[in-house]
C-alpha positions in Angstrom: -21.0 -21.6 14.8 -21.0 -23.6 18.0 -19.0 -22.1 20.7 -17.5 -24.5 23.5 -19.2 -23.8 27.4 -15.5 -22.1 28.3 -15.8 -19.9 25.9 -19.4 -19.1 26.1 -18.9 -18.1 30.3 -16.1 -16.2 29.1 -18.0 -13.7 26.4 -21.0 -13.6 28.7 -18.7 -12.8 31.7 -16.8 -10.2 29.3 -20.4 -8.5 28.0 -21.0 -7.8 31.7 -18.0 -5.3 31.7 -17.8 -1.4 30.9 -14.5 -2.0 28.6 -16.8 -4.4 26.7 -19.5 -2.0 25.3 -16.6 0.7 25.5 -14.9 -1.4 22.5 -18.0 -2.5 21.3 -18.8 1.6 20.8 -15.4 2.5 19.4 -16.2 -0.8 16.6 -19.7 0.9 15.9 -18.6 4.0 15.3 -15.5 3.4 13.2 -17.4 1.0 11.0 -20.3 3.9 10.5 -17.3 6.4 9.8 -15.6 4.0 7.3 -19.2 4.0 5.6 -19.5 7.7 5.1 -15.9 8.2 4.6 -16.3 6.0 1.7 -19.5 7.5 0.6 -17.8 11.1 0.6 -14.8 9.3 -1.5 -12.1 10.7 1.0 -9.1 9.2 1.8 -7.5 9.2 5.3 -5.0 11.8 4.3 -7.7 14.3 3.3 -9.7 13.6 6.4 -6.2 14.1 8.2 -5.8 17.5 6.0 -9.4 18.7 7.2 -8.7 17.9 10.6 -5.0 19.0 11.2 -3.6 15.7 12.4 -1.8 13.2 10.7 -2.9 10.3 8.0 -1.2 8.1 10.8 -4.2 8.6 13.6 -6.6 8.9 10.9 -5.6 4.8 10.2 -5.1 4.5 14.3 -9.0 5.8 14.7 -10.2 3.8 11.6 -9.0 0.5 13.3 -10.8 1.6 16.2 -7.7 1.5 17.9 -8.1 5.1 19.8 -9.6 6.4 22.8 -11.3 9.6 21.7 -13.5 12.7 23.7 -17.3 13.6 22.7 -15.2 16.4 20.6 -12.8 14.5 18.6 -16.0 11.8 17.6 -17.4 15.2 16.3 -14.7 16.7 14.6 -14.3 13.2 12.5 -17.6 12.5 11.5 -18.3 16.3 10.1 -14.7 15.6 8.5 -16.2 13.1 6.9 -19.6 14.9 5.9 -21.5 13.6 8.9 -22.2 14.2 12.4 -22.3 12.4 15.2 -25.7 11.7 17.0 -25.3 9.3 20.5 -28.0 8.2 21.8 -28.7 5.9 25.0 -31.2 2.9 24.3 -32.9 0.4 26.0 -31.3 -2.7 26.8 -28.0 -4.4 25.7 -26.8 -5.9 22.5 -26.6 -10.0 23.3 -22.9 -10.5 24.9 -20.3 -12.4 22.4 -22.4 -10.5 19.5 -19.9 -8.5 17.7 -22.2 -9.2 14.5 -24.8 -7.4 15.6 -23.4 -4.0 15.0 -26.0 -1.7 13.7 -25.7 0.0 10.4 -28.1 1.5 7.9 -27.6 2.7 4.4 -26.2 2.1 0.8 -22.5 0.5 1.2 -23.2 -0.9 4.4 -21.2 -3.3 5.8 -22.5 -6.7 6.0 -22.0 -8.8 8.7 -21.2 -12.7 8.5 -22.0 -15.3 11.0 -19.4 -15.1 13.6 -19.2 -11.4 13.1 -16.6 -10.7 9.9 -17.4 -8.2 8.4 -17.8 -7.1 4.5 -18.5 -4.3 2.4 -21.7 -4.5 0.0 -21.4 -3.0 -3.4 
């Protein structure tokens, strides 16, 4: 996909910013939850049953739509039958590169060029 110059500055402008890897994190990790919620076969009400919350912010964190502590990242992955390991890498991801989030394993989602992502059987 070509991308015109305007828009180009602007995601290379964006992937300069704090809030950019901040939802580019929050993306990552719900997509990697979404993969072992799946692969534990739970629903979002019995991750919300384990967790004492409602089904309601266990759809809000799924959309990645929630701003949540070390703590709360921990408490839903080992909800889910995982656990959370954060690590600091070298580098950056490429700016405007929402398809190259990283994740491993059996059902894992496949990203398309131009980033939409899918869900291999």
């Amino acid at each position: 996909m070509k991308l015109s110059k305007t828009l180009k500055s602007m995601l290379d402008d964006a992937g300069k910013t704090d809030a950019y890897w901040a939802e580019h994190a929050k993306l990552e990790f719900s997509i990697a939850l979404e993969q072992r919620r799946r692969a534990a076969k739970l629903s979002y009400a019995d991750i919300a049953r384990k967790m004492g919350t409602s089904a309601a912010y266990i759809t809000k964190v799924f959309r990645g739509d929630s701003n949540m502590t070390i703590e709360t990242l921990v408490r839903l992955a080992r909800a889910c039958g995982g656990q959370l390991d954060i690590q600091v890498v070298d580098g950056a991801l490429e700016p405007g590169r929402w398809d190259s989030v990283r994740i491993k394993g059996k059902n894992a989602p496949v990203t398309a060029p131009g980033g939409s992502v899918t869900y291999a059987d």
